[in-house]
SEBA-961297 format. One record per residue (C-alpha): residue number from 0; y, x, z; residue in one letter. Coordinates in steps of 0.02 Angstrom, whole numbers, plus 50000, padded with zeros to 5 digits. Last residue first. Layout:
# residues N
NUM, Y, X, Z, a .
...
***
This chain:
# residues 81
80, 48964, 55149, 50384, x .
79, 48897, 55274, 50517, x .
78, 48746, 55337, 50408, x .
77, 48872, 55343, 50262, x .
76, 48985, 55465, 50360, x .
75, 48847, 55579, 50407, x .
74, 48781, 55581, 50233, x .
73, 48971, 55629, 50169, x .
72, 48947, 55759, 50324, x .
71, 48794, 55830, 50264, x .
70, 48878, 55851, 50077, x .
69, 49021, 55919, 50140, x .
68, 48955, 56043, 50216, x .
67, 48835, 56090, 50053, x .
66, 49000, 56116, 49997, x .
65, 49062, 56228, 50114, x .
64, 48902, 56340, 50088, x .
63, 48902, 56350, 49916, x .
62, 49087, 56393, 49926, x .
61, 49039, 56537, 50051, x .
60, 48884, 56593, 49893, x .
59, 48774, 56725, 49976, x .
58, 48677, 56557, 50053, x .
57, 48644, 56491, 50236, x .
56, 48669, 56333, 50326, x .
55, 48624, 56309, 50468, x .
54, 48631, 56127, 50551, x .
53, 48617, 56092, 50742, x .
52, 48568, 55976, 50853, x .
51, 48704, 55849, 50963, x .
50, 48692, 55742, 51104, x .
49, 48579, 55869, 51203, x .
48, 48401, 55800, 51255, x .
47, 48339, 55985, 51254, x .
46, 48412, 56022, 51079, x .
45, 48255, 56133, 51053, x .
44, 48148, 56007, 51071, x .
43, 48233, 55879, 50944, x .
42, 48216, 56031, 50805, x .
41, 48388, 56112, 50747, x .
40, 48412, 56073, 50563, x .
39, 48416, 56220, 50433, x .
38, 48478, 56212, 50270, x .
37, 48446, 56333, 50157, x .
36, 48593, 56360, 49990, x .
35, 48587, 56312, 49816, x .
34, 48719, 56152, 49807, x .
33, 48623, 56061, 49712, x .
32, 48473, 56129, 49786, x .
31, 48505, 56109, 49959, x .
30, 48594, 55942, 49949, x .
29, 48429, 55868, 49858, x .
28, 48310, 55955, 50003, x .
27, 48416, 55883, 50119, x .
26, 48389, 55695, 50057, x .
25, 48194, 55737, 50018, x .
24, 48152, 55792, 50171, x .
23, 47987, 55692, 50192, x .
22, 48099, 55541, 50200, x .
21, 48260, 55576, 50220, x .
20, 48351, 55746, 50317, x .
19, 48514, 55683, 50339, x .
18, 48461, 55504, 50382, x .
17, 48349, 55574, 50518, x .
16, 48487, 55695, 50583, x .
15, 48617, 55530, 50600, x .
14, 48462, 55430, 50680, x .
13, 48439, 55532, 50808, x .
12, 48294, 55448, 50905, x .
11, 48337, 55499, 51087, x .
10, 48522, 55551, 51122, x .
9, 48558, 55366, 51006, x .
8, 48721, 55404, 50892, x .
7, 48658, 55581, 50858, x .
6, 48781, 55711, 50855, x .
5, 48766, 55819, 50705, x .
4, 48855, 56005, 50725, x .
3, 48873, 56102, 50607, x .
2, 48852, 56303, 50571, x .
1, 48892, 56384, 50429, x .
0, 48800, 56564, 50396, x .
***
């Protein structure tokens, strides 16, 4: 399992996770089948008002996994840009 960290530019609405995720998951779901791997993002409750929420990813494949990295964090980047 990879883990990443996603800090949100606002603590309260997250808009770096949001953007990750798209609407009704579709953005993640994309990176998670391309790539074939499960993504999991940390709920807002669980963070407890923490700056940043998690991302899990899990597949057999460790390349799968690195790039389904690099796919969060090219979404990450594009959020910011």
């Amino acid at each position: 399992m990879l883990r990443i960290e996603l800090r949100p530019v606002s603590p309260c609405a997250g808009p770096e996770v949001n953007y990750v995720i798209g609407p009704r998951g579709g953005t993640i779901g994309q990176i998670e089948s391309s790539a074939g791997v499960k993504i999991a993002v940390q709920r807002a409750e669980e963070a407890r008002g923490a700056p940043m929420r998690a991302v899990s990813i899990t597949g057999a494949d460790e390349d799968a996994r690195g790039r389904a990295a690099e796919l969060v964090k090219a979404k990450v980047a594009e959020h910011q840009s």
